[in-house]
MIVEX-434612 format. One record per residue: residue in three letters; x, y negated, z negated of N, C-alpha, C in turn. Coordinates in steps of 0.02 Angstrom, whole numbers, padded with zeros to 5 digits, always signed. Atoms other than C-alpha are relative to their C-alpha. Example, Ala and Ser with C-alpha at 12.3 -4.5 7.8 and 13.67 -1.06 7.14 Angstrom:
BEGIN
ALA+00045+00059+00000+00615+00225-00390+00045-00060+00000/SER-00042+00059+00003+00684+00053-00357-00039-00055-00037/
//
This chain:
BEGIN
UNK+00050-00050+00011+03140+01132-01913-00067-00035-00015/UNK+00076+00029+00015+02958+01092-01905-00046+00041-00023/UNK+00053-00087+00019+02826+01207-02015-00089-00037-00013/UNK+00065+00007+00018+02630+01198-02050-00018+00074-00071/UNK+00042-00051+00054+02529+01283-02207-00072+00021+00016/UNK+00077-00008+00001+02369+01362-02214-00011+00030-00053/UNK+00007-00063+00074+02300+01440-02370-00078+00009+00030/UNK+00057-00054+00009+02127+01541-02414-00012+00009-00060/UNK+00020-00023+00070+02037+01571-02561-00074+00017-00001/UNK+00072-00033-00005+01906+01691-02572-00023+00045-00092/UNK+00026-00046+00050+01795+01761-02708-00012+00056+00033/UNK-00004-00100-00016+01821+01971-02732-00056+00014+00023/UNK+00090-00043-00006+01615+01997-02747-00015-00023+00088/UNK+00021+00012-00049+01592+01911-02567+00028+00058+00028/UNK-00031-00053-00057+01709+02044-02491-00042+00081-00004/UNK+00015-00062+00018+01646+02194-02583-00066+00011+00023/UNK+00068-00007-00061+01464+02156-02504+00021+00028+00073/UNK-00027-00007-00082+01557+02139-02316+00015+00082+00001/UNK-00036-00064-00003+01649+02315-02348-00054+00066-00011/UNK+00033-00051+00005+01497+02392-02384-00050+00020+00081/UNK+00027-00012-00076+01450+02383-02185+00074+00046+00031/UNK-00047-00017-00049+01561+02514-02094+00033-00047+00052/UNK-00015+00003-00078+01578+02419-01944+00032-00087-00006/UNK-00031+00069+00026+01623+02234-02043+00093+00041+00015/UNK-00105-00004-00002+01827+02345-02076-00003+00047+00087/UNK-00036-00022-00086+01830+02400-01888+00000-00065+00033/UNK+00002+00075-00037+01786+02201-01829+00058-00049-00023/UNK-00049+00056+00041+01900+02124-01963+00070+00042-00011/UNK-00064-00008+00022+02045+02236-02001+00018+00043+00052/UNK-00026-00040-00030+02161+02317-01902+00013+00075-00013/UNK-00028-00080+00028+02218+02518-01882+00032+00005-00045/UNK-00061-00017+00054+02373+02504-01984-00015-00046-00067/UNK+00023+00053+00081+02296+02353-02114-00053+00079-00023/UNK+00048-00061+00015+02140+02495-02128+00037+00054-00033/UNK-00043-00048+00049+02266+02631-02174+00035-00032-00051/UNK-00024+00042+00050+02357+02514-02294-00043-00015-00047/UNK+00063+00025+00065+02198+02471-02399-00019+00068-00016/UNK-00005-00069+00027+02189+02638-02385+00029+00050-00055/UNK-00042-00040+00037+02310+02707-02489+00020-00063-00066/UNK-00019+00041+00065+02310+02546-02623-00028+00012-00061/UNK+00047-00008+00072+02259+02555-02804-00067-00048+00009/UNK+00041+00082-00007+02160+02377-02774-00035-00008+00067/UNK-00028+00010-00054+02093+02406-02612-00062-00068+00010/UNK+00054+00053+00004+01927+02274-02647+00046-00067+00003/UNK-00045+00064+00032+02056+02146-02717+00061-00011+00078/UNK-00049+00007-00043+02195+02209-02565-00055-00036+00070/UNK+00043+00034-00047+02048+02177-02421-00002-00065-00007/UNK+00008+00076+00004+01996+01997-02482+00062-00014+00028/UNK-00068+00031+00009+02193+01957-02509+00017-00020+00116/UNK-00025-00006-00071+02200+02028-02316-00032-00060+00044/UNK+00052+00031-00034+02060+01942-02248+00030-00101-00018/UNK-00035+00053+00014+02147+01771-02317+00038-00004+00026/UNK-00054+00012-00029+02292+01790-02244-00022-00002+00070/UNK+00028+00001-00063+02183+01803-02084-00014-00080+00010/UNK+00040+00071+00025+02082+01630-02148+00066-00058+00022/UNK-00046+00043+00018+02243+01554-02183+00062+00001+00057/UNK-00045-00001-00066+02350+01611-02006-00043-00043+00039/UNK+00031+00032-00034+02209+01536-01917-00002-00075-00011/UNK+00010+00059+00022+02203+01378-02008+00083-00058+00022/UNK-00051+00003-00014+02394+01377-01973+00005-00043+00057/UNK+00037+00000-00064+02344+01381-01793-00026-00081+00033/UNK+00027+00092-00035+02244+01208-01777-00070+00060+00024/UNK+00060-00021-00051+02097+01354-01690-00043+00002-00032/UNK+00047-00027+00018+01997+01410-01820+00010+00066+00002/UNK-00020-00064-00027+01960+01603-01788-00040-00004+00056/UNK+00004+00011-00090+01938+01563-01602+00072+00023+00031/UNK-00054-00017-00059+02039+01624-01460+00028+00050-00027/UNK-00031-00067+00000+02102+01796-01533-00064+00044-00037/UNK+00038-00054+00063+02020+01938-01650+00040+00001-00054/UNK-00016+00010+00061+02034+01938-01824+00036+00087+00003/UNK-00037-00069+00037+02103+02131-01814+00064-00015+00059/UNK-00082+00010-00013+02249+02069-01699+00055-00019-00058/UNK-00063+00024+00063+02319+01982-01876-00006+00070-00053/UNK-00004-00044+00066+02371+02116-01980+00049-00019-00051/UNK-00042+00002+00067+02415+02094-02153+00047+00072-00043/UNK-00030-00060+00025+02545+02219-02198+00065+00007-00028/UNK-00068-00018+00061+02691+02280-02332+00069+00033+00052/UNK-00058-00040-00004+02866+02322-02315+00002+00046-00041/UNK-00030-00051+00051+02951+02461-02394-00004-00018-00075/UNK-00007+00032+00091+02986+02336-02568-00076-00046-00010/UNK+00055+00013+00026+02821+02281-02544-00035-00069+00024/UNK+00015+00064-00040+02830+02110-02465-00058+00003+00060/UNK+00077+00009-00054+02674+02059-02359+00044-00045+00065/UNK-00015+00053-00064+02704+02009-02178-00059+00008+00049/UNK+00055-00022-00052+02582+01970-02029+00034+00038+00056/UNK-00012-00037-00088+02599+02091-01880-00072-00036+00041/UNK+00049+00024-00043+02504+01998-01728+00009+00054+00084/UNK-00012-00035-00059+02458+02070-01561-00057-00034+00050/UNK+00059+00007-00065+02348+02025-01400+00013-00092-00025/UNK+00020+00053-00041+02284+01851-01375+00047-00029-00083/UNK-00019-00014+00063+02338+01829-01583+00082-00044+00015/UNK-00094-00002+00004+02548+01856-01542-00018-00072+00065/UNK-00004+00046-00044+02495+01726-01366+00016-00040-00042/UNK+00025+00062+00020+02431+01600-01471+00071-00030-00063/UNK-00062+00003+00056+02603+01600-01605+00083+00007+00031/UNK-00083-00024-00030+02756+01619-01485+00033-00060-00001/UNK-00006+00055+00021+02865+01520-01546+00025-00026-00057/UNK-00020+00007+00060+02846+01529-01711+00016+00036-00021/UNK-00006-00054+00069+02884+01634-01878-00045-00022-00053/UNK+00044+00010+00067+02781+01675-02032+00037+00020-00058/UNK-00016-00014+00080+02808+01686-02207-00071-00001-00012/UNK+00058-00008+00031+02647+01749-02302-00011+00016-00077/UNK+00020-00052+00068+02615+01768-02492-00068-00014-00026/UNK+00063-00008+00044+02472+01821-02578-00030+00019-00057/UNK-00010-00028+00085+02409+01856-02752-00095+00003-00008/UNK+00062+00002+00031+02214+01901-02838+00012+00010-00047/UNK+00014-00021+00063+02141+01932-02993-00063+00021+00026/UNK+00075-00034+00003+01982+02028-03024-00044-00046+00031/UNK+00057+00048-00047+01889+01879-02947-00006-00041+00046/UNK-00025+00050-00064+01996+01781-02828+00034+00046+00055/UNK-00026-00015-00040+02090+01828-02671+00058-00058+00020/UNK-00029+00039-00033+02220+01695-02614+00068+00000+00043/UNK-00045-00003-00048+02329+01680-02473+00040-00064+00038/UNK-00030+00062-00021+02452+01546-02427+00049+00034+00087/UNK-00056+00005-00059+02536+01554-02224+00038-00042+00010/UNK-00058+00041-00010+02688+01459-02178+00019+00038+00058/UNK-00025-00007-00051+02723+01447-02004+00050-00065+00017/UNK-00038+00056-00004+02882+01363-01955+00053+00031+00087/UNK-00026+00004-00078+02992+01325-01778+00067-00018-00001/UNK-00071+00031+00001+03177+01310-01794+00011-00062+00054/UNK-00030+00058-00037+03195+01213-01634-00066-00073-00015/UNK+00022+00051-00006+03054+01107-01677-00047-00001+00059/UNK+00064+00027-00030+02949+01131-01524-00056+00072+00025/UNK+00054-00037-00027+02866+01301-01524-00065+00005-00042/UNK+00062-00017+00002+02693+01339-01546-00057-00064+00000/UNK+00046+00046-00011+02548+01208-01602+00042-00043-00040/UNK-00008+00032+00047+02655+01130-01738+00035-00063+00016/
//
């Protein structure tokens, strides 16, 4: 098994500027992440967290945020609450191959997001 990390760490106040442009959560977050921040207690604190786990899939990657859109990675809950990425379009291309594991945690002033992408056989994706 072969894996790569990426983390993210963002201060809350940078996001809460971005969120105050409509058209920043239609460029950066997906439909179903958008309804999900939607309905959170935290959703200043849940955005950043999201937007990290974006930072930190890409970094995964080797690309940067090149070659997909940042609202193909969605950061989103299970039922018990666990965070997983859903990818789609150029995003799911660029990761076939692999699997993720994602956790994330803030406080009132951080955001941080650690990805773990790993390849059982050892030879898919960039890793």
């Amino acid at each position: 098994m072969s894996f790569c990390v990426g983390t993210d760490l963002l201060e809350i106040k940078r996001m809460k500027h971005s969120l105050e442009n409509p058209r920043f959560l239609c460029r950066v977050f997906g439909e179903q992440e958008r309804r999900e921040l939607e309905a959170r207690r935290t959703p200043l604190q849940s955005a950043a967290a999201c937007f990290c786990a974006k930072e930190a899939f890409s970094k995964v990657l080797g690309t940067g945020v090149r070659g997909f859109s940042l609202t193909e990675v969605e950061l989103l809950h299970r039922e018990n609450g666990a965070p997983y990425l859903s990818l789609s379009g150029r995003a799911r291309q660029l990761a076939v191959g692999l699997s993720f594991s994602v956790s994330i945690t803030h406080s009132d002033e951080y955001a941080l997001a650690v990805v773990v992408a790993y390849s059982e056989d050892g030879k898919g994706g960039t890793i």
